[in-house]
C-alpha positions as CSV (number, residue, x, y, z in Angstrom):
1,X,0.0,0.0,0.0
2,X,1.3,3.4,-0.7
3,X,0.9,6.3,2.0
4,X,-0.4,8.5,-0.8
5,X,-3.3,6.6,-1.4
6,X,-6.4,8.9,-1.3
7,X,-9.8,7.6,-1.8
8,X,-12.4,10.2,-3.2
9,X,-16.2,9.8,-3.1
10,X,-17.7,12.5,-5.4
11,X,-21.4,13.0,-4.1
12,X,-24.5,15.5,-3.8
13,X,-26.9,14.7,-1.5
14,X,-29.8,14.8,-3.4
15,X,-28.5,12.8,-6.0
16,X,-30.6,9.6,-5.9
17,X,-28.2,7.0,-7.4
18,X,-25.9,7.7,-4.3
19,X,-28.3,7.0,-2.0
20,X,-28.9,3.7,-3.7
21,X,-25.0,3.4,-3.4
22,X,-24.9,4.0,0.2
23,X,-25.4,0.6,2.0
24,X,-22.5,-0.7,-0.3
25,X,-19.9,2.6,0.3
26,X,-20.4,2.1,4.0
27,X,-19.1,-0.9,4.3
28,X,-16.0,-0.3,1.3
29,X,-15.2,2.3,3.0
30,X,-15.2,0.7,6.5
31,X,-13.3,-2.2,5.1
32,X,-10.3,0.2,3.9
33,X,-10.1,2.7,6.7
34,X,-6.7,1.6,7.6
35,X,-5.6,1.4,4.0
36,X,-6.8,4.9,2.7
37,X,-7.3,8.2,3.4
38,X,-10.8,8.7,2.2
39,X,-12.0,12.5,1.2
40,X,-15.7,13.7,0.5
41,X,-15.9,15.8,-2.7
42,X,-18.9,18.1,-3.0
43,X,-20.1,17.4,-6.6
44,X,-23.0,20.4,-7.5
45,X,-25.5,18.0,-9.8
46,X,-28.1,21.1,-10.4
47,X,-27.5,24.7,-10.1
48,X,-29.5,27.4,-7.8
49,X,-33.2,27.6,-9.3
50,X,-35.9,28.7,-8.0
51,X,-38.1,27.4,-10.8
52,X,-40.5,24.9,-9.8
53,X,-39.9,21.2,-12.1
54,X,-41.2,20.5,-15.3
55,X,-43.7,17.7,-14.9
56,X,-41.6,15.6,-17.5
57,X,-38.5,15.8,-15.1
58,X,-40.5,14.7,-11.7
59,X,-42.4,11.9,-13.6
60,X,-38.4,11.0,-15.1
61,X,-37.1,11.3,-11.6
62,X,-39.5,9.4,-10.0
63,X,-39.2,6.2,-12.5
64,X,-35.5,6.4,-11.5
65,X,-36.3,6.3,-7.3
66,X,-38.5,3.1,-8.6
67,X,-35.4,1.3,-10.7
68,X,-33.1,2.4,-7.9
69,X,-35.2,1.1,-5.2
70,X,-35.4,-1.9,-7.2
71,X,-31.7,-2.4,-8.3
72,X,-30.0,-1.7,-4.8
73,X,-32.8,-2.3,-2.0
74,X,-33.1,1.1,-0.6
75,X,-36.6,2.7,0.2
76,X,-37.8,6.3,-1.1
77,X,-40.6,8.2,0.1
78,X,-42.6,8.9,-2.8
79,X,-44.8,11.8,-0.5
80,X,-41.7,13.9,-1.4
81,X,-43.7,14.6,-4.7
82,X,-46.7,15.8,-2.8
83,X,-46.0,17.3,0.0
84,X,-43.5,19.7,-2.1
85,X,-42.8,21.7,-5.2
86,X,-39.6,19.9,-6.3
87,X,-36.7,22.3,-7.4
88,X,-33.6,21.2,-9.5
89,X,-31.4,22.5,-7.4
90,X,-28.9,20.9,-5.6
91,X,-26.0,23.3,-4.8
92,X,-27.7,24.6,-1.4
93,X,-27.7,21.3,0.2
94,X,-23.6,21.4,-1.1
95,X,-22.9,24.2,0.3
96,X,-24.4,22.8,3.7
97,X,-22.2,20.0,3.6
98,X,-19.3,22.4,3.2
99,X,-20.0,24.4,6.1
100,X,-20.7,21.2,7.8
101,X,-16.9,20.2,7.1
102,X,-15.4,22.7,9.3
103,X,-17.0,21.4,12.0
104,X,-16.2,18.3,11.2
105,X,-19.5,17.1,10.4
106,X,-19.6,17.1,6.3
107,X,-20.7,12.7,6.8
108,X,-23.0,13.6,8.6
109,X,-24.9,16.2,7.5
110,X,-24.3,14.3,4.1
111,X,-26.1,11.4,5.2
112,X,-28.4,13.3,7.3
113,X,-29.9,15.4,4.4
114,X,-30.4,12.2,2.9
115,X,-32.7,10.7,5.2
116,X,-34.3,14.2,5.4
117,X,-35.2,13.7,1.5
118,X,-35.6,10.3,1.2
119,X,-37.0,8.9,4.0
120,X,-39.2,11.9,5.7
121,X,-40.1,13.7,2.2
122,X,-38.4,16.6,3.3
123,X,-36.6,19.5,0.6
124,X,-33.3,20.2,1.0
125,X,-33.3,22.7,-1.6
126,X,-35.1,24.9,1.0
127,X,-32.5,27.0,2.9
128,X,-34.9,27.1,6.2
129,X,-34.4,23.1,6.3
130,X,-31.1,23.5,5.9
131,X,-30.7,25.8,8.5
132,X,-32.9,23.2,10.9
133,X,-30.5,20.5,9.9
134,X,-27.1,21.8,10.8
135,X,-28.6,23.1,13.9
136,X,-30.1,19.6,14.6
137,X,-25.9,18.7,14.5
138,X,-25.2,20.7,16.8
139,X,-24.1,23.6,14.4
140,X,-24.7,27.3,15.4
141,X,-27.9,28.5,13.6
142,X,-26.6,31.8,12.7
143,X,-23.3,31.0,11.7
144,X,-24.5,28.1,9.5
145,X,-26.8,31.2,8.0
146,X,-23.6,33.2,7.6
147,X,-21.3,30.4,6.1
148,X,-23.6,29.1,3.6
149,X,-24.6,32.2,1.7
150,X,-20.9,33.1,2.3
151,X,-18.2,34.1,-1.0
152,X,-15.8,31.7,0.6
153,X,-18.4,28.8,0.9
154,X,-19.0,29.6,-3.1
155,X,-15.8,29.6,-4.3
156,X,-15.4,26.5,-2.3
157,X,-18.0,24.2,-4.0
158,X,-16.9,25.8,-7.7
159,X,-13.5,24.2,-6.3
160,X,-15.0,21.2,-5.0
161,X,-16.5,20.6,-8.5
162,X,-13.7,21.7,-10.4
163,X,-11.7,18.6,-8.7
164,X,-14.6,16.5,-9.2
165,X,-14.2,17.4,-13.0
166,X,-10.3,16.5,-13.0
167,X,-10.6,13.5,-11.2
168,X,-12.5,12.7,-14.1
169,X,-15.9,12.2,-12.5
170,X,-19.0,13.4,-14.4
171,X,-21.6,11.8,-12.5
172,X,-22.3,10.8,-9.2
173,X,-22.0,8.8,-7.4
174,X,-18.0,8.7,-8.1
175,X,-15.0,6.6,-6.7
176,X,-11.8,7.5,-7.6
177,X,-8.2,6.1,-6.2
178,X,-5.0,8.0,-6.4
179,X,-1.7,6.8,-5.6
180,X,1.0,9.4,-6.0
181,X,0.2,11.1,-9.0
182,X,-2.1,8.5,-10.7
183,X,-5.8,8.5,-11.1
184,X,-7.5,5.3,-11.4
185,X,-11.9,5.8,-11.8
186,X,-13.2,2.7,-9.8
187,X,-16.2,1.4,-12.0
188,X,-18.3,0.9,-8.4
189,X,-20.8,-1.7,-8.3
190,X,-23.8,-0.9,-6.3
191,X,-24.8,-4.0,-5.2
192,X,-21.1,-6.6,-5.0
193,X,-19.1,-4.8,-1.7
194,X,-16.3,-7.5,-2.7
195,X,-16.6,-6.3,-6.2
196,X,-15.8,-2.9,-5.2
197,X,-12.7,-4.1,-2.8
198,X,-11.5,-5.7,-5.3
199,X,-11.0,-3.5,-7.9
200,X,-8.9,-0.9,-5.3
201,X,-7.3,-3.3,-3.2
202,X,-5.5,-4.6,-6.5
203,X,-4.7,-1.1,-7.6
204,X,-2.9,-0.2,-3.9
205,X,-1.3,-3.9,-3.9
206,X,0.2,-3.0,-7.6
């Protein structure tokens, strides 16, 4: 194993297919703690809107929660697609992961705004649940307010995806292995762990 081995997972949390990957990543990334430095990269999937989605894009994204849910075992609340007016935006809930990472907390509010959207139909391209969530974490509310509407915060997640982009990623979820100075894009499975394992255990053993 080298000791510049760097595992990246490229993610957004409200990108659907990595919650279907999520059951799997935990336990590939629990099985190489010791062999890996893992880092979170923020991906941005959908820009700031405010415009409410075509019915042609919720009745498309809705399909793909049913495939998912079908492909990799993992549940979706489908009362999201009541209960709000879905927005194609996904950058707020990255930038809440950001200023969840200086706290030390990016994994958790990660997973957290997950649940939130998944599992209790909640939308986490509203700032105000945004605000409730880092605050659930133990996250000042009004510093949270500051940092995510915050320049620095910005620049960060146009740098987050930026790296995303030269790790070669262009969708999410994304594994990628460097060792030293080379890039190797893991072609994840979402259902074989051992599948997954085997692919970057070969690559640090090389």
């Amino acid at each position: 194993m080298s000791a510049s081995a760097t595992l990246y997972y490229i993610y957004d949390p409200m990108c659907s297919w990595c919650w279907g990957f999520r059951p799997v990543w935990s336990q590939v990334k629990a099985a190489l703690k010791d062999k890996v430095d893992v880092v979170y990269v923020a991906g941005g999937l959908a820009p700031d809107s405010d415009e409410p989605m075509e019915p042609e894009v919720c009745d498309y994204l809705q399909k793909t929660w049913h495939r998912i849910s079908e492909q990799c075992g993992v549940e979706f609340n489908f009362e999201f697609w009541t209960q709000n007016t879905p927005v194609r935006s996904t950058w707020p809930s990255c930038r809440a992961t950001l200023v969840a990472r200086e706290y030390g907390r990016e994994v958790a509010l990660y997973e957290r705004i997950q649940r939130f959207y998944y599992q209790e139909a909640g939308n986490p391209s509203d700032y105000a649940s945004l605000y409730d969530l880092g605050e659930e974490l133990g996250i000042p509310r009004e510093t949270f307010i500051e940092r995510i509407h915050s320049e620095d915060i910005e620049r960060q997640l146009q740098e987050e995806m930026t790296l995303a982009e030269s790790l070669g990623v262009r969708g999410y979820p994304g594994v990628v292995l460097t060792i030293g100075d080379q890039i190797h894009f893991i072609r994840h499975s979402y259902t074989d762990v051992d599948a997954n394992l085997q692919q970057i255990e070969a690559l640090l053993a090389a």
